[in-house]
N, C-alpha and C positions, 0 to 999 in steps of 0.2 A: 504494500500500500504506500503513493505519497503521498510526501508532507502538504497537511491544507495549503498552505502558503505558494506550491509551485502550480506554473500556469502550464499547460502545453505550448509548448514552442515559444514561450516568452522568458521573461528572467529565471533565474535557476538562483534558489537561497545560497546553494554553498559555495556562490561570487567566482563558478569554474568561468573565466574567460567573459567577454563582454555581453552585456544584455542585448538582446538583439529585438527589433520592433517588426510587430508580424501582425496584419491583415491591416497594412496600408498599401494602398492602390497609387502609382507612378500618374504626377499628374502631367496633363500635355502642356508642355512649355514652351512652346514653338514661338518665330515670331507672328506668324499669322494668327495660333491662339489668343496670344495676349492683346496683339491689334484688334481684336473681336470685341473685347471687355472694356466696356463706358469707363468704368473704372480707372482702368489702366491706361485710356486715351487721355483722363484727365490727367491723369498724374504726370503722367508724360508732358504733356502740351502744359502744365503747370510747370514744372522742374526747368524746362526747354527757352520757356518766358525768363523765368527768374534768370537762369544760368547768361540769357541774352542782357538780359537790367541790369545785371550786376559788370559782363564786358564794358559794357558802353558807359558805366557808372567809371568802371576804371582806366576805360581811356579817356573819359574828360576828366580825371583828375592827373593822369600824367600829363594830359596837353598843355592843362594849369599850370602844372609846376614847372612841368621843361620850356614852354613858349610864351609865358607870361612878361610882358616886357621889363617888370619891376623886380621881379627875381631873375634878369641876369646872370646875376652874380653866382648865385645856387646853381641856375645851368651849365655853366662854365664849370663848376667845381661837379656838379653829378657828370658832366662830359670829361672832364681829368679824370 
């Protein structure tokens, strides 16, 4: 007889080797799957926005600091 505690085909009490995970199903991960899901078009086209806001956020502060006419001085010396 075994011990209540074990499962078939899942963790084994006396820690022989690693627990293993058993009656999970492979989900489709494709990239057409995930282009299907509202979801995932949001997060995408969200992510895509920001990651675009945040370039253009950081090229006008380099333009500032390196072509601004009154910080010369700092462009010269970020150019050295």
């Amino acid at each position: 007889m075994q011990p209540a505690c074990h499962r078939p085909g899942g963790d084994r009490p006396d820690g022989g080797g690693p627990p293993r995970v058993t009656g999970v199903a492979q989900a489709g991960t494709t990239v057409g799957h995930l282009l299907h899901r509202t979801d995932f078009r949001r997060l995408l086209g969200t992510r895509l926005l920001a990651q675009f806001g945040d370039g253009v956020f950081q090229a006008g502060i380099a333009g500032y600091v390196l072509l601004y006419e009154v910080l010369s001085v700092v462009t010269f010396s970020v150019a050295v």
